[in-house]
N, C-alpha and C positions, 0 to 999 in steps of 0.2 A: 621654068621653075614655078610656075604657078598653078602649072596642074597636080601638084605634089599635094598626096591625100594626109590630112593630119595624124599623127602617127594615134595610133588608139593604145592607151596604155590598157594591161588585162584588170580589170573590176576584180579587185581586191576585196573578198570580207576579213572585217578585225578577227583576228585571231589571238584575242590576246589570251590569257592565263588566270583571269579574272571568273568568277562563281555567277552563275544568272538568280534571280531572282528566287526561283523556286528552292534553288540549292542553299542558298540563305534560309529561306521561310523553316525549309528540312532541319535543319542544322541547330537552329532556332528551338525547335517543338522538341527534340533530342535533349535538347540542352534543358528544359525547364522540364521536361520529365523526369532526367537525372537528378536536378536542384528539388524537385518534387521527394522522389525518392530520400533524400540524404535528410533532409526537413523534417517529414516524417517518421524516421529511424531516431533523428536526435530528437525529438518531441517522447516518443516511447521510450528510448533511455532516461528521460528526464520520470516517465511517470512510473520506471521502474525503479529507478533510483531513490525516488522519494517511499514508495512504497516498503524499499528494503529497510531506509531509514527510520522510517516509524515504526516497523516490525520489531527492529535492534534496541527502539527505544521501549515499545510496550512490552519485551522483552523484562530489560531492566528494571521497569517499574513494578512488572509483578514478582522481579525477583525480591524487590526492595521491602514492599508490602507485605512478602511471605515471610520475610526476615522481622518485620514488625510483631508480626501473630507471633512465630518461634518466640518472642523476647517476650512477649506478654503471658504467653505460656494456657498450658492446656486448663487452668481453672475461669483464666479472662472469657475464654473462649466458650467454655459450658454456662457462663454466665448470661451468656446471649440466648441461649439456648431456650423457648418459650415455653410454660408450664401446662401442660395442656393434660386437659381427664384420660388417661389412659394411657401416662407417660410421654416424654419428648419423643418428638417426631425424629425417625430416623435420620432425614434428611433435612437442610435450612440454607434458604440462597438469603444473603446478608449484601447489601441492603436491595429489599426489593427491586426498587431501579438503580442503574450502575450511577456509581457516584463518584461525583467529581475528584481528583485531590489537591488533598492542601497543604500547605509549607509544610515543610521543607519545598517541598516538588513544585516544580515550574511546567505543567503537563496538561497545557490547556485542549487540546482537543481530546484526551484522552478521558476515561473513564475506568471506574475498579469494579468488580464486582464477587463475594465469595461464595463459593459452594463448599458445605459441611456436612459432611455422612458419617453416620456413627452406624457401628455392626452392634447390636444386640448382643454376640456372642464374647465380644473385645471392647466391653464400655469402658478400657482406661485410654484406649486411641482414636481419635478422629483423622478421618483425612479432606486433608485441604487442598481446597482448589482455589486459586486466584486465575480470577480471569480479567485482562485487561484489555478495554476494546475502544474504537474509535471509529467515526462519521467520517464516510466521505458523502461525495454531494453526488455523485454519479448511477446510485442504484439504490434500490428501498431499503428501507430499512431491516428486517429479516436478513432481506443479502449482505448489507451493511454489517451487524452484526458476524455473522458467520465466515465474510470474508477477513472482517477485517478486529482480528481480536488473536490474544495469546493469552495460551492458558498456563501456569505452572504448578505443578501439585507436589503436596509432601505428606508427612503422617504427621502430626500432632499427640504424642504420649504422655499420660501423666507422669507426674516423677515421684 
């Protein structure tokens, strides 16, 4: 019995069911690309959402303003209208630079501004434009205005 060789059991590798490292690391980089993606999507909803919201609002205000002019009626309105040698000028943006509003209106980043054209041939109608616009911080100003403004127009008659 003593020359009996010790039995060699066979060299086992683990086998088990487990992920190696790099299949981790994979898995990983997938994952925060996807979390990346979704991120980003709800960031853009967010800057679209607000965008629509101010549109609906500056909406409103220039409907509110044009409702203001209709009430004060077509004589308030030629009143503005500046005296100049060789008759009123066809056209008059009121006030110069857009202007803020005031009470009632709770509409701080907003701003109003009107455009007033008279035809020569129909001096008892004006037509009005209200245009109502607002700043963002993201682009000049020019683009600012242009992107970010609503305009409403109506006629103005005498009565």
């Amino acid at each position: 019995m003593g020359c009996e060789k010790p039995v060699q059991r066979p060299h086992r590798r683990f086998q088990g069911g487990g992920f190696s490292l790099l299949e981790v690391l994979m898995g990983i980089v997938v994952v925060v690309f996807a979390l990346y993606g979704v991120l980003d999507l709800i960031a853009s909803n967010q800057r679209l959402s607000l965008r629509a919201q101010r549109r609906a609002t500056a909406t409103e205000l220039a409907r509110a303003k044009m409702a203001e002019i209709q009430v004060a009626g077509f004589d308030a309105v030629t009143a503005m209208w500046p005296s100049l040698p060789g008759g009123p000028p066809q056209s008059l943006i009121y006030p110069p630079d857009p202007a803020e509003f005031k009470t009632p209106y709770k509409a701080d980043p907003f701003r109003w501004q009107l455009r007033l054209d008279r035809d020569p041939q129909y001096p008892e109608a004006i037509n009005v434009e209200v245009r109502v616009l607002w700043y963002a911080t993201s682009t000049g100003l020019r683009e600012q205005i242009l992107e970010n403004s609503v305009s409403v127009g109506g006629l103005l008659v005498k009565k």
